[in-house]
Backbone as ProteinMPNN parsed JSONL, in Angstrom:
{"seq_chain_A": "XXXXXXXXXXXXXXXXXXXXXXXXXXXXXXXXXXXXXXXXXXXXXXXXXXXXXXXXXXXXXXXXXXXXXXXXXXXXXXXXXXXXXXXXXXXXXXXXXXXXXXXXXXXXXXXXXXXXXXXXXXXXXXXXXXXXXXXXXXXXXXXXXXXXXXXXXXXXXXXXXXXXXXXXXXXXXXXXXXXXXXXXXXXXXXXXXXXXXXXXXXXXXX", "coords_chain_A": {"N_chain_A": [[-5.922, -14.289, -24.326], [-7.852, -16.345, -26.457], [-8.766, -17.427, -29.991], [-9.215, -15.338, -31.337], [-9.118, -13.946, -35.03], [-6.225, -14.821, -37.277], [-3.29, -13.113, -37.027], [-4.012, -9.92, -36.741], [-5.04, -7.083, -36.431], [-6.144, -5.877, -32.872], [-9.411, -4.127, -31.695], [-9.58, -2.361, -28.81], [-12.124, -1.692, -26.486], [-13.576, -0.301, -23.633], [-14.633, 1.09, -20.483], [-16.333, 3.843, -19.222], [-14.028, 6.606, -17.637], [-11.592, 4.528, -17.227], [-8.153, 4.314, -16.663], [-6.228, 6.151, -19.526], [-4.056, 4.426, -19.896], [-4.316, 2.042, -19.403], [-5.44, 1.49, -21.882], [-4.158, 1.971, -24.006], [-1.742, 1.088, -26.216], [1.686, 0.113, -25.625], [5.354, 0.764, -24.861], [5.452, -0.343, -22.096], [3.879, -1.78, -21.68], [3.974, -5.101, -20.809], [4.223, -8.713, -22.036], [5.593, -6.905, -24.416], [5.469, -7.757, -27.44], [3.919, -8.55, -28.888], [2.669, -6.098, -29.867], [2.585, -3.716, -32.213], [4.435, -1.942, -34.726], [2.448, 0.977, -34.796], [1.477, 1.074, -32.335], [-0.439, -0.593, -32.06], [-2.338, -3.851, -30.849], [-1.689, -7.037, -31.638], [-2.978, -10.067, -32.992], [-1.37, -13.56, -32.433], [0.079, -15.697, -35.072], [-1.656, -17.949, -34.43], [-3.539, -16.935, -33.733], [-4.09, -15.827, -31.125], [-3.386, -13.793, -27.871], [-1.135, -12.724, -25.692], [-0.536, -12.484, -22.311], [-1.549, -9.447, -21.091], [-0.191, -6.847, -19.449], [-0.648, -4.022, -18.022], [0.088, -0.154, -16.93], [0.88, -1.277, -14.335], [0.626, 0.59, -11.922], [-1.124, 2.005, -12.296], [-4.456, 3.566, -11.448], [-8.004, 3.568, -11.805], [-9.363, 6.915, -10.477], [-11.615, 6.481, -9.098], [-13.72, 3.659, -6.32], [-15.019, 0.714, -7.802], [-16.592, -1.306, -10.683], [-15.081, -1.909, -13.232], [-14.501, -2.551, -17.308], [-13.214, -4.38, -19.868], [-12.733, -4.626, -23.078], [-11.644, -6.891, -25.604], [-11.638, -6.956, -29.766], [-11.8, -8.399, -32.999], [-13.763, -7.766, -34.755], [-15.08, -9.403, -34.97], [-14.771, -11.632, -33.359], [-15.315, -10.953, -29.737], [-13.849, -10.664, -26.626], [-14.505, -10.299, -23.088], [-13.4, -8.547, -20.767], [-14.121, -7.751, -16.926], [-12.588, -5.396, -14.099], [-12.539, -4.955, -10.429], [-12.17, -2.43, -9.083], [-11.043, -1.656, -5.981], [-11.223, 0.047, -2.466], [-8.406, 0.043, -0.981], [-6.921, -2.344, 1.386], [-7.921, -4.478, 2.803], [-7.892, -6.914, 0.09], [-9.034, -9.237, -2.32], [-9.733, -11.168, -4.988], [-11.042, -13.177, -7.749], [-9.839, -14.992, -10.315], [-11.214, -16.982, -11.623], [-14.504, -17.131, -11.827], [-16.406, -19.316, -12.293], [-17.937, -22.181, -12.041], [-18.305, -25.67, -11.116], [-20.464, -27.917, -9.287], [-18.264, -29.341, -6.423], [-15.937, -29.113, -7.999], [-12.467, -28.335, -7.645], [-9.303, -27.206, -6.912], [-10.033, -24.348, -7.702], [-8.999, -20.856, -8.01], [-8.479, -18.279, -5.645], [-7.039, -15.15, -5.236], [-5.174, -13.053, -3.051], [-4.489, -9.732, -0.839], [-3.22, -7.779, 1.895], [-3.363, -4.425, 2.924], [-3.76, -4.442, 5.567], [-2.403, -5.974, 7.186], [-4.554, -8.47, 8.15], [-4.87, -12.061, 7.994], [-6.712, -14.443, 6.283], [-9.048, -17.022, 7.672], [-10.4, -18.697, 6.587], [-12.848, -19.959, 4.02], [-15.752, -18.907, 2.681], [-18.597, -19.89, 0.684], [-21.348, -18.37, -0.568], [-23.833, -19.873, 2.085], [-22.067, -21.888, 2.332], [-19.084, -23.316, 3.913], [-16.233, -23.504, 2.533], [-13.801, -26.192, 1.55], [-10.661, -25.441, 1.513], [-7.037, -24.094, 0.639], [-5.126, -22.151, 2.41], [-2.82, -19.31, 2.275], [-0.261, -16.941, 4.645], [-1.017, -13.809, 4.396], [1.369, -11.719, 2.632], [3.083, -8.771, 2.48], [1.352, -5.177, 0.858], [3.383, -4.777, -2.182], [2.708, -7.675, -2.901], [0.833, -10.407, -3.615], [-1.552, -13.125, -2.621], [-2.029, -16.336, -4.033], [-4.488, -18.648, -3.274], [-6.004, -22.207, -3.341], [-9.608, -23.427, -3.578], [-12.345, -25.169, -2.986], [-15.329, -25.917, -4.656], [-18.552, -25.88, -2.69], [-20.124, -29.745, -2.628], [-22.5, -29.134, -2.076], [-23.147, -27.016, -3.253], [-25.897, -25.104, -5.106], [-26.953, -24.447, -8.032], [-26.513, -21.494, -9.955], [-25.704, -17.78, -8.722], [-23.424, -16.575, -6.329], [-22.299, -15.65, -3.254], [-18.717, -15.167, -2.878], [-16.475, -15.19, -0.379], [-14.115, -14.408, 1.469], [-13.325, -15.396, 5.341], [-12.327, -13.689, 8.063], [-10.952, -10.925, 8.288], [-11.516, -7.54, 6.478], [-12.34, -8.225, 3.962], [-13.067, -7.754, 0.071], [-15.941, -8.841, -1.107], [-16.892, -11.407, -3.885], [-18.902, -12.309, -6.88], [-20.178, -15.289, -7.355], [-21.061, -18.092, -9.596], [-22.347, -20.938, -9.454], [-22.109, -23.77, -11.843], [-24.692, -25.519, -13.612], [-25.226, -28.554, -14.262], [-24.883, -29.794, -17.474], [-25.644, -31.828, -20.869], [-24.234, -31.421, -23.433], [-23.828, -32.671, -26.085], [-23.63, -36.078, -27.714], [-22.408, -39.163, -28.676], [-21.83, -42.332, -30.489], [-25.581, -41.629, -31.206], [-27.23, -43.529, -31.105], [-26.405, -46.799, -30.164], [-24.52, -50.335, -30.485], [-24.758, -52.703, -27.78], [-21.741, -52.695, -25.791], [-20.221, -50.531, -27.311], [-17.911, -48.002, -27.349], [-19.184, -44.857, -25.989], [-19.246, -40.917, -26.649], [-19.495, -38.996, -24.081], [-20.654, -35.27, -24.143], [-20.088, -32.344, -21.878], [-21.124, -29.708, -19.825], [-20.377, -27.856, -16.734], [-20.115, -29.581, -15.003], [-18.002, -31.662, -12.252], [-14.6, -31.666, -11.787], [-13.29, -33.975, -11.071], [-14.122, -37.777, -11.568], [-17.253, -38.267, -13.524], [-20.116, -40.183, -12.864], [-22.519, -42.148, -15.298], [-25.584, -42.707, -16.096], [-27.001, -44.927, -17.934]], "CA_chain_A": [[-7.204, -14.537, -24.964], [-8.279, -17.095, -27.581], [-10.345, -17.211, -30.865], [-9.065, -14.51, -32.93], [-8.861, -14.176, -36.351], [-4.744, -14.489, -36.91], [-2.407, -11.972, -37.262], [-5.061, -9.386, -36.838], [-5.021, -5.69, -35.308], [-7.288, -5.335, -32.238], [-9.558, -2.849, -31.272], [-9.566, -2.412, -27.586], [-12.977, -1.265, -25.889], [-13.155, 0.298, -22.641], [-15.537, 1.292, -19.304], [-15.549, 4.813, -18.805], [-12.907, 6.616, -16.567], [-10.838, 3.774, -17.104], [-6.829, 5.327, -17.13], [-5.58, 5.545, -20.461], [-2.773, 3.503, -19.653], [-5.129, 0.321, -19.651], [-6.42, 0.778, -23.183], [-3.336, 2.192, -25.0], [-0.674, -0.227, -26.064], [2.982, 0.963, -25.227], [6.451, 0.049, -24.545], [5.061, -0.117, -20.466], [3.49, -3.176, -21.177], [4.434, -6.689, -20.469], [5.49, -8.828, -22.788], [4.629, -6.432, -25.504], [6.148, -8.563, -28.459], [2.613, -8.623, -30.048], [2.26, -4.567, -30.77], [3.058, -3.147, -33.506], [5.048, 0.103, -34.9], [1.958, 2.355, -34.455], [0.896, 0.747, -31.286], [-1.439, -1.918, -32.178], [-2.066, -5.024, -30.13], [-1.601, -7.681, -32.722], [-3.093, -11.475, -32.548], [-0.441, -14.174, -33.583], [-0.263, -16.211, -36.206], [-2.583, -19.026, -34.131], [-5.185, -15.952, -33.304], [-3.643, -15.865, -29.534], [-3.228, -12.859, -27.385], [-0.507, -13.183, -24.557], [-1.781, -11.727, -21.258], [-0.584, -8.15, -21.451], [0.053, -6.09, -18.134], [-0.264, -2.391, -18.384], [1.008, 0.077, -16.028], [0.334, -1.629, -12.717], [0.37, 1.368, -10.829], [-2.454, 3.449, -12.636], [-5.832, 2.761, -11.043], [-9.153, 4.828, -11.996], [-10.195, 7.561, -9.404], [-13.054, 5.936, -7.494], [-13.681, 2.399, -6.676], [-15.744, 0.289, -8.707], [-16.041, -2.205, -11.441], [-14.763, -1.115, -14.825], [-14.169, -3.302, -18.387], [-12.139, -3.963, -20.942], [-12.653, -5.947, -24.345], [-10.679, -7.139, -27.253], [-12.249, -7.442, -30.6], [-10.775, -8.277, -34.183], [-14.023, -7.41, -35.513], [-15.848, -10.739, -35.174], [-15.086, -12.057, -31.821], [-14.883, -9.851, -28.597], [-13.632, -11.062, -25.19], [-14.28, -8.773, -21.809], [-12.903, -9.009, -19.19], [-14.347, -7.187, -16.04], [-12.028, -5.17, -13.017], [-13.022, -4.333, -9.512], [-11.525, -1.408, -7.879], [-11.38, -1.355, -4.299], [-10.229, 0.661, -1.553], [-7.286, 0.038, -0.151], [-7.279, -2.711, 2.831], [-8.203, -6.142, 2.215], [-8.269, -6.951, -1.28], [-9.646, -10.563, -2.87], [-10.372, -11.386, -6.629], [-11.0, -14.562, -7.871], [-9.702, -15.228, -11.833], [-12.026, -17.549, -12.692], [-15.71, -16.956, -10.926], [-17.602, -19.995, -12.211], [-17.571, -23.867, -11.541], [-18.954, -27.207, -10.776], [-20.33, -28.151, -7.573], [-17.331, -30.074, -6.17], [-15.021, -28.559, -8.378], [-11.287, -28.775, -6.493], [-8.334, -25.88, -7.034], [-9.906, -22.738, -8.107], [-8.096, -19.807, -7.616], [-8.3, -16.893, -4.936], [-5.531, -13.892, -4.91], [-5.187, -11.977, -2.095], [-3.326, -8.8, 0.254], [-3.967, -6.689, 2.721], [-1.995, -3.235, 3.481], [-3.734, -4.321, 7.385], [-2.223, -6.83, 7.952], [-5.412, -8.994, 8.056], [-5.117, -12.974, 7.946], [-8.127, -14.916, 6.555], [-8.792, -18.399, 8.202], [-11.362, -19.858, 5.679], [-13.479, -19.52, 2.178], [-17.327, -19.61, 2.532], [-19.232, -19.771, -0.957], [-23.243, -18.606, -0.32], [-24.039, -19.987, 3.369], [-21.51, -22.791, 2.818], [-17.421, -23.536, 4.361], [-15.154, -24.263, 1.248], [-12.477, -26.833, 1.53], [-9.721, -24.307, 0.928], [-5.838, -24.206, 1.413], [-4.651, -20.654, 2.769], [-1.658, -19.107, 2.92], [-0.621, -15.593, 5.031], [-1.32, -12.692, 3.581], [2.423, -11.084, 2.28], [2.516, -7.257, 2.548], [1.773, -4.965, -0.534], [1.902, -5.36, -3.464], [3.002, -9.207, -2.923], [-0.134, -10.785, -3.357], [-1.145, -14.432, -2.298], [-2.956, -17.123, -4.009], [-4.84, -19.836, -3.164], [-7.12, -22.504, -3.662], [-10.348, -23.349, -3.173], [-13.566, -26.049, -3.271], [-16.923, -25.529, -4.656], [-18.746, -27.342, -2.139], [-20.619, -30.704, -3.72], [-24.318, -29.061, -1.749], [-23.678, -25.618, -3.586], [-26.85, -25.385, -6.21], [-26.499, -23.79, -9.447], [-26.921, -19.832, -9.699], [-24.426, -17.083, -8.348], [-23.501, -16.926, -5.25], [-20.802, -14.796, -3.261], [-17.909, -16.158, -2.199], [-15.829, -14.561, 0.926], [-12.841, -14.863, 2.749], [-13.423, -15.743, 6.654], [-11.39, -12.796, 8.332], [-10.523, -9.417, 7.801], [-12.563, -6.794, 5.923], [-11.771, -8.556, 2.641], [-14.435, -7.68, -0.517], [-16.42, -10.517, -1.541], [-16.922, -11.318, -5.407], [-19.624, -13.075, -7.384], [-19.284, -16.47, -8.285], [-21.823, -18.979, -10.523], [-22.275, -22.387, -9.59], [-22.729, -24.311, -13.251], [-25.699, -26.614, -13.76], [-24.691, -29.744, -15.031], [-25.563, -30.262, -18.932], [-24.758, -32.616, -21.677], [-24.305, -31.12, -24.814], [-23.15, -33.601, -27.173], [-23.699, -37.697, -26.989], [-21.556, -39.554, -30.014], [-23.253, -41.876, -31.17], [-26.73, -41.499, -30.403], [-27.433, -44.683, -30.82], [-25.33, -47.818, -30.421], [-25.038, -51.745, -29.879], [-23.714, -52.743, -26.413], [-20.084, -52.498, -25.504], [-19.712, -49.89, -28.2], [-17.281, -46.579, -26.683], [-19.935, -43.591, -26.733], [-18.241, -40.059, -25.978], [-20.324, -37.219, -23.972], [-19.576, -34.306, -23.783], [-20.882, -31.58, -21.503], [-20.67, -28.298, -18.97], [-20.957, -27.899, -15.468], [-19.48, -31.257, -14.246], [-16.793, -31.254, -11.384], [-13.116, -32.349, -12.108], [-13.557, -35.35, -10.882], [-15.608, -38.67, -12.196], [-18.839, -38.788, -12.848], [-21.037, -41.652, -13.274], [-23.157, -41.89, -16.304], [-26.621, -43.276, -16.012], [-28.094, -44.791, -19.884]], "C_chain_A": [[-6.972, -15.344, -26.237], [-9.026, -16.91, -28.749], [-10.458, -16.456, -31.834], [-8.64, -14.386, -34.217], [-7.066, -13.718, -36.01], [-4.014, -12.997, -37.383], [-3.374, -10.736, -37.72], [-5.181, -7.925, -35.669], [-6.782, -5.633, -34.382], [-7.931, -4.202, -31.711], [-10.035, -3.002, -29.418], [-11.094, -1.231, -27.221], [-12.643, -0.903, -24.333], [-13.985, 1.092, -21.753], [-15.191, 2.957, -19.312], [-14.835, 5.38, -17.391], [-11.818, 5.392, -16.507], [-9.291, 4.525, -18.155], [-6.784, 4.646, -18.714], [-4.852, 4.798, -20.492], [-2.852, 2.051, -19.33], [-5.293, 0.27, -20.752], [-4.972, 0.959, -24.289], [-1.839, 1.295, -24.989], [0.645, 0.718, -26.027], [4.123, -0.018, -24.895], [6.421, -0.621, -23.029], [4.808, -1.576, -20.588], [3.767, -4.849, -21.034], [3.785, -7.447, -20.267], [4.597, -7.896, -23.878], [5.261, -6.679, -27.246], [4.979, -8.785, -29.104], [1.641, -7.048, -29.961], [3.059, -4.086, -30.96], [4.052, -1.994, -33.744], [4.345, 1.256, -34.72], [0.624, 1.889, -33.624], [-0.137, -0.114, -31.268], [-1.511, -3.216, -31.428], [-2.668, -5.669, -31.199], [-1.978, -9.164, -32.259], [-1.776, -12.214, -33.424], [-0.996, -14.884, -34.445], [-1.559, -17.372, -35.856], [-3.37, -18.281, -33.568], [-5.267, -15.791, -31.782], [-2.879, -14.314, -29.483], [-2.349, -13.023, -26.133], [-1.306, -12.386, -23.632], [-0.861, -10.238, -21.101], [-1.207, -7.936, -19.984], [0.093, -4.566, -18.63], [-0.049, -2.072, -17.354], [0.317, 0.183, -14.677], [-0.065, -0.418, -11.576], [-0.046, 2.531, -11.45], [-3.956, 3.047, -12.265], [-7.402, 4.084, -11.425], [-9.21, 5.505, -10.468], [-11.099, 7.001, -8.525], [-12.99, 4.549, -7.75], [-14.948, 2.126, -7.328], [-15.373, -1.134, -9.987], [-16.45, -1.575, -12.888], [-14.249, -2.642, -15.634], [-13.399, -3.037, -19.28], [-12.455, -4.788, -21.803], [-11.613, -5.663, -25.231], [-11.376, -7.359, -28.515], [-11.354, -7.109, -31.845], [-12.17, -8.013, -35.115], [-15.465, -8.368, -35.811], [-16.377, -11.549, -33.906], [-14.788, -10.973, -30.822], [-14.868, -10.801, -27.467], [-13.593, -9.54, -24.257], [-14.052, -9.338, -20.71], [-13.389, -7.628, -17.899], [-13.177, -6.955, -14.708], [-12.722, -4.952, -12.273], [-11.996, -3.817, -8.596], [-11.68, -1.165, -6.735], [-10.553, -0.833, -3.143], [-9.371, -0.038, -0.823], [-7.565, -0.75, 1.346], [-6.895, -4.243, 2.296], [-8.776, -6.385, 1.43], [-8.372, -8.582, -2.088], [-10.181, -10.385, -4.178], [-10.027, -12.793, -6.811], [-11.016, -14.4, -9.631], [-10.405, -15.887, -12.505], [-13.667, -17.657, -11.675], [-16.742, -18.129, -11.474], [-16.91, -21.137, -12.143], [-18.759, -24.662, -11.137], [-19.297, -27.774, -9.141], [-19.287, -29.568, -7.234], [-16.158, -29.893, -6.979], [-13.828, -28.39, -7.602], [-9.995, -27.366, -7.456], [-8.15, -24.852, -8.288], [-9.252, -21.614, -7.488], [-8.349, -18.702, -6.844], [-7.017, -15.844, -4.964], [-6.312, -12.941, -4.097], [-4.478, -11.223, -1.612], [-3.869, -8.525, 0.563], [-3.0, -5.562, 3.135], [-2.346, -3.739, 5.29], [-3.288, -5.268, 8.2], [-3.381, -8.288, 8.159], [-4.996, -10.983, 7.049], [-6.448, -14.061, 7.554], [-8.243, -16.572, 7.104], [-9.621, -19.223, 7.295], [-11.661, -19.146, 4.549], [-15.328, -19.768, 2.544], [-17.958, -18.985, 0.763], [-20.843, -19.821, -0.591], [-23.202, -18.922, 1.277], [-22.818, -21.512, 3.383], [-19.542, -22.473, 3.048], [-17.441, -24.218, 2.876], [-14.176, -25.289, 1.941], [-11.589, -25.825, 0.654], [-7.981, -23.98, 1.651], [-5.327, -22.541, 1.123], [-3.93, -20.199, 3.041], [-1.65, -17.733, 3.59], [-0.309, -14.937, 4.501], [0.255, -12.433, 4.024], [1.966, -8.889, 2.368], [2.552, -6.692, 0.875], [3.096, -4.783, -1.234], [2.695, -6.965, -3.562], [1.355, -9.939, -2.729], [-0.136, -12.503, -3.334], [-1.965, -15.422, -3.103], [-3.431, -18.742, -3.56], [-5.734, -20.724, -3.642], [-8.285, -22.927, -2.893], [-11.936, -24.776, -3.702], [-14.575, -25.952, -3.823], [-17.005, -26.723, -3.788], [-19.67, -28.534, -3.059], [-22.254, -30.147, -3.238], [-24.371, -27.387, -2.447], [-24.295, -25.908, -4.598], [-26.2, -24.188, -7.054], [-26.907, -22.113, -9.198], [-25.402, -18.891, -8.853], [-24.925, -17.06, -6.845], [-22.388, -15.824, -4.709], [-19.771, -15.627, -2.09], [-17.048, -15.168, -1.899], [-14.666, -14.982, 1.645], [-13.397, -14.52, 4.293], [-12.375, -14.923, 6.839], [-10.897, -11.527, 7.714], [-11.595, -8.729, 7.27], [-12.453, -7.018, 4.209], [-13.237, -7.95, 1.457], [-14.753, -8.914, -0.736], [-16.514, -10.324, -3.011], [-17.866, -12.692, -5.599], [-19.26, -14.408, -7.813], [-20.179, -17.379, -8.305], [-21.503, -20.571, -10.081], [-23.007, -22.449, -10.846], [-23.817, -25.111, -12.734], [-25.327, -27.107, -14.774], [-25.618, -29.786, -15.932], [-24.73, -30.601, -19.93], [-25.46, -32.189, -22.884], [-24.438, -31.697, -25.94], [-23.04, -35.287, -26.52], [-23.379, -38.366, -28.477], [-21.397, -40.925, -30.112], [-24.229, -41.982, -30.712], [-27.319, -42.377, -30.081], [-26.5, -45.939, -31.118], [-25.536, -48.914, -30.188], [-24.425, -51.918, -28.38], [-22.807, -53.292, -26.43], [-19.474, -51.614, -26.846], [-19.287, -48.395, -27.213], [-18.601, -45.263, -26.975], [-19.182, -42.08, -25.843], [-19.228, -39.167, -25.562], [-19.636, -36.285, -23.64], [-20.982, -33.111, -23.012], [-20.487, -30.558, -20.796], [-21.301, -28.676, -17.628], [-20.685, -28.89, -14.277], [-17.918, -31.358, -13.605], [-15.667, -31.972, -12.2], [-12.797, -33.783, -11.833], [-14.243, -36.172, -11.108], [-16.248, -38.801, -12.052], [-19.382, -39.536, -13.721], [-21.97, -41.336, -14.273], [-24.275, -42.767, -16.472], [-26.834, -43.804, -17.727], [-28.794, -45.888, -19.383]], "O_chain_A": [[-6.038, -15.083, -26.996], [-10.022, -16.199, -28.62], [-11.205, -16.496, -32.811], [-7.528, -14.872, -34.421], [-6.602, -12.925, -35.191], [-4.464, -12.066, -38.05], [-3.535, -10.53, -38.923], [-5.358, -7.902, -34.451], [-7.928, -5.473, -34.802], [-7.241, -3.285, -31.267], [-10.85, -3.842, -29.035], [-11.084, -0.085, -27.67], [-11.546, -1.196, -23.856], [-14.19, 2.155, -22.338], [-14.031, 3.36, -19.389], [-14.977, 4.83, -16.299], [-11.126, 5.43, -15.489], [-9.162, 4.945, -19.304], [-7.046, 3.515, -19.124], [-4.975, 4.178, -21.548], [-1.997, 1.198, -19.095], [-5.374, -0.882, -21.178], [-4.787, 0.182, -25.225], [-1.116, 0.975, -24.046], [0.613, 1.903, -26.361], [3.995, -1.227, -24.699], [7.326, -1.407, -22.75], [5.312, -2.443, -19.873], [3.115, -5.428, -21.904], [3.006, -7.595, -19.325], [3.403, -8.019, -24.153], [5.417, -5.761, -28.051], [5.164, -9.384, -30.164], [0.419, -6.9, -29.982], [4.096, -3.884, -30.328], [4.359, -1.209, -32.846], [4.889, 2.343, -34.531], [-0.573, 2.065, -33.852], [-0.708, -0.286, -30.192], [-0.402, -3.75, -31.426], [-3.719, -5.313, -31.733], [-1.417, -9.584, -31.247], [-1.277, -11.845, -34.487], [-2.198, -14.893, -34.708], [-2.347, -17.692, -36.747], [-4.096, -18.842, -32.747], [-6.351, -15.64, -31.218], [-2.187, -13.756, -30.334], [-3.007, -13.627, -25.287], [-2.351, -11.785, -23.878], [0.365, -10.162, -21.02], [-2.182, -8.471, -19.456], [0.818, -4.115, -19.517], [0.1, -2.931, -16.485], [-0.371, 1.033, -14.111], [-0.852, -0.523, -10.635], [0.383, 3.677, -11.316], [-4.517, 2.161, -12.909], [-7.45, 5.287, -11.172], [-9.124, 4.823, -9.447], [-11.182, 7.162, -7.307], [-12.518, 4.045, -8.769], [-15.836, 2.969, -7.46], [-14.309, -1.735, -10.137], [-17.442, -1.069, -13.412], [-13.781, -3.607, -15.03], [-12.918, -1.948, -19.592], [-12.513, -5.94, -21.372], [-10.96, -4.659, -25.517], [-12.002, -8.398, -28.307], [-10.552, -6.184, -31.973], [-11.909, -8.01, -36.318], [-16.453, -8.173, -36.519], [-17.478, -11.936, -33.512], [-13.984, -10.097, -31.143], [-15.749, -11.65, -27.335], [-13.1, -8.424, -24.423], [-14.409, -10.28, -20.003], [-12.892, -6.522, -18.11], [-12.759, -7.986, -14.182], [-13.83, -4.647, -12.714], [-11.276, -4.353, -7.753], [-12.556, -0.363, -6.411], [-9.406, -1.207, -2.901], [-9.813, -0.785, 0.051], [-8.164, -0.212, 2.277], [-5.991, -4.812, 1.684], [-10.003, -6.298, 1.463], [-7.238, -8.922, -2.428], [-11.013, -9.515, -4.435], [-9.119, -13.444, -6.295], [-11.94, -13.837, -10.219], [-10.5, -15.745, -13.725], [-13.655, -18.467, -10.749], [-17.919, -17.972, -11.15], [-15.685, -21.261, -12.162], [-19.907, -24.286, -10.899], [-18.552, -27.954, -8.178], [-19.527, -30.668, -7.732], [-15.218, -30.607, -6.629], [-14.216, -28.236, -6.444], [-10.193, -26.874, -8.567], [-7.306, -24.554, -9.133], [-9.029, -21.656, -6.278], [-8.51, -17.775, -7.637], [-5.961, -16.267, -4.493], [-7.381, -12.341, -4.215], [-3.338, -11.679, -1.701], [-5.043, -8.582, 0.2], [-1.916, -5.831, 3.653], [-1.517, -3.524, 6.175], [-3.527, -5.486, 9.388], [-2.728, -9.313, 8.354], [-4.894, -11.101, 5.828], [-7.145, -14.47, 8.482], [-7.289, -17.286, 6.797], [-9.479, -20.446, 7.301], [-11.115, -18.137, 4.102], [-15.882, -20.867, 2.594], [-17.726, -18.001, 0.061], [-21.495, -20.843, -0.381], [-22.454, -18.148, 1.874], [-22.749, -22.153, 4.431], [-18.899, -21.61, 2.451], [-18.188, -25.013, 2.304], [-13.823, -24.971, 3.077], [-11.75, -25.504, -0.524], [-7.757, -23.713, 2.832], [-5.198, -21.933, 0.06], [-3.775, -20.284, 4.259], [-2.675, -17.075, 3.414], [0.751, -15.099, 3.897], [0.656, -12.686, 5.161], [0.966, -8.174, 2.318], [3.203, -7.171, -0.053], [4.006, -4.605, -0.424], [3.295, -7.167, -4.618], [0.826, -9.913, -1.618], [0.787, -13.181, -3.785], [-3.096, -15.271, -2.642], [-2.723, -19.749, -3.57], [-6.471, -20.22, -4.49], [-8.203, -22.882, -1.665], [-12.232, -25.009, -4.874], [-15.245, -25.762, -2.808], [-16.389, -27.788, -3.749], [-19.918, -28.209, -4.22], [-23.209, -30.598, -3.869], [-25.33, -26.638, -2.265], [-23.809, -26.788, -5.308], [-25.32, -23.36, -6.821], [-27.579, -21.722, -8.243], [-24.334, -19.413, -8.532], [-26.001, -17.307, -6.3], [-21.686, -15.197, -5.503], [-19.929, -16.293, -1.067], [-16.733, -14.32, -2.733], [-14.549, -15.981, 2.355], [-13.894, -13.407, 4.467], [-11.411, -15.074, 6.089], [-10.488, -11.414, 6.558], [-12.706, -9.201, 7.513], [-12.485, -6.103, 3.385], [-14.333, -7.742, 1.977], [-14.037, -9.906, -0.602], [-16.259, -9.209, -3.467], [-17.8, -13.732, -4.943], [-18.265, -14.674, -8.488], [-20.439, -17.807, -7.18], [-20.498, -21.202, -10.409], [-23.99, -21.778, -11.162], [-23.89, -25.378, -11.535], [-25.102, -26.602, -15.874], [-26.825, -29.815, -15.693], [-23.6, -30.157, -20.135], [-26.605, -32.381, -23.294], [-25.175, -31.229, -26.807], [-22.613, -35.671, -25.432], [-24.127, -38.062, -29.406], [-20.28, -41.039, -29.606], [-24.178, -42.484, -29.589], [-27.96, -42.408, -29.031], [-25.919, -46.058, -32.197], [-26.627, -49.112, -29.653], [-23.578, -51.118, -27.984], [-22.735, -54.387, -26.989], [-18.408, -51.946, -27.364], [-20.114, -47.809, -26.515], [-18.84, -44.855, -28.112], [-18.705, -42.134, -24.709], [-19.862, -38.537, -26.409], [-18.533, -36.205, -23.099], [-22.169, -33.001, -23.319], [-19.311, -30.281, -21.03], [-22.254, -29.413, -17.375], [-20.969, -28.902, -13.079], [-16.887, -31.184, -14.255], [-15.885, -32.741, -13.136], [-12.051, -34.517, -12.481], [-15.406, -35.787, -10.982], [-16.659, -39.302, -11.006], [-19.246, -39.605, -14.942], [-22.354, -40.167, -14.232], [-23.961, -43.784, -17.09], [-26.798, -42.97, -18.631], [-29.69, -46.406, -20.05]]}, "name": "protein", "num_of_chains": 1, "seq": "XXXXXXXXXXXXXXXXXXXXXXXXXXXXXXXXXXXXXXXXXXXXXXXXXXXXXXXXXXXXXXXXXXXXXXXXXXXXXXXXXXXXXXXXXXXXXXXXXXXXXXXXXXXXXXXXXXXXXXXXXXXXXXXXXXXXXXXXXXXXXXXXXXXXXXXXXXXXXXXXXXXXXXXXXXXXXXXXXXXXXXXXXXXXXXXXXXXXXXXXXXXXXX"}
């Protein structure tokens, strides 16, 4: 995580039922080179949080989706889990994007064995490269397309095959924030800047 004030003790928030052994900082976790002598998770000096791991093999009691934030007090980041039974298991790290957007991320396993052959996002096929599912806990990732006809709004996006879960995921609507300068003579550089706009070039009407 980004954004925090530097060298700065955080306070860790937390869903209930979620194991202690997610919220409390410890020698368990990995890399834990940013907490402290009386267990503190510490930002560095550039207000950066490495990605800490706690102990992989503590999961809450029931499935579900449980949270976690960071805050120094000022800013808070959360990050949302989803617990799910045991089978065929899918999470996607980053759940929003650009229609036509090109290698977002899926991770997947399955204890069943279970192969998926595609990605659909809403009623549409992804362009998506898939590898086979490894047994636990080797998990696989891949990537994946927004298509260029998915419209803006959430949507759920699925693995083709197996009894995998599905997970939410936001097509952006393209918007331009920022236009530098606002007005100019012609052949002068103007810079926009905006959200929602695939990885690849897009044309700029003025």
């Amino acid at each position: 995580a980004t954004g925090f004030k530097a060298n700065t003790p955080l306070t860790i928030g937390y869903s209930p039922n979620v194991p202690s052994a997610w919220y409390t900082p410890s020698a368990t976790w990995s890399p834990n080179t940013q907490i402290n002598s009386v267990n503190q998770l510490v930002t560095s000096a550039n207000g950066l949080v490495s990605t800490i791991i706690s102990d992989a093999g503590t999961a809450p009691l029931a499935v579900g989706q449980y949270w976690i934030s960071l805050s120094d007090g000022t800013t808070t980041v959360t990050t949302t889990i989803n617990v799910v039974t045991p089978g065929d298991i899918m999470a996607a790290p980053v759940t929003t994007g650009a229609a036509g957007q090109t290698s977002l991320q899926i991770t997947y396993f399955s204890t069943a064995g279970s192969i998926p052959t595609g990605v659909t996002l809403g009623t549409s096929c992804t362009a998506a490269v898939l590898i086979a599912v490894q047994p636990w806990p080797s998990p696989i990732t891949a990537t994946f397309t927004v298509p260029t006809t998915s419209t803006a709004g959430t949507h759920t996006l699925a693995l083709v095959g197996g009894s995998f879960n599905t997970v939410a995921f936001t097509t952006l609507s393209p918007s331009i924030t920022v236009i530098s300068p606002a007005s100019a003579s012609v052949g002068t550089t103007v810079t926009v800047v905006g959200n929602g706009f695939a990885t690849s070039s897009v044309a700029l009407t003025i």
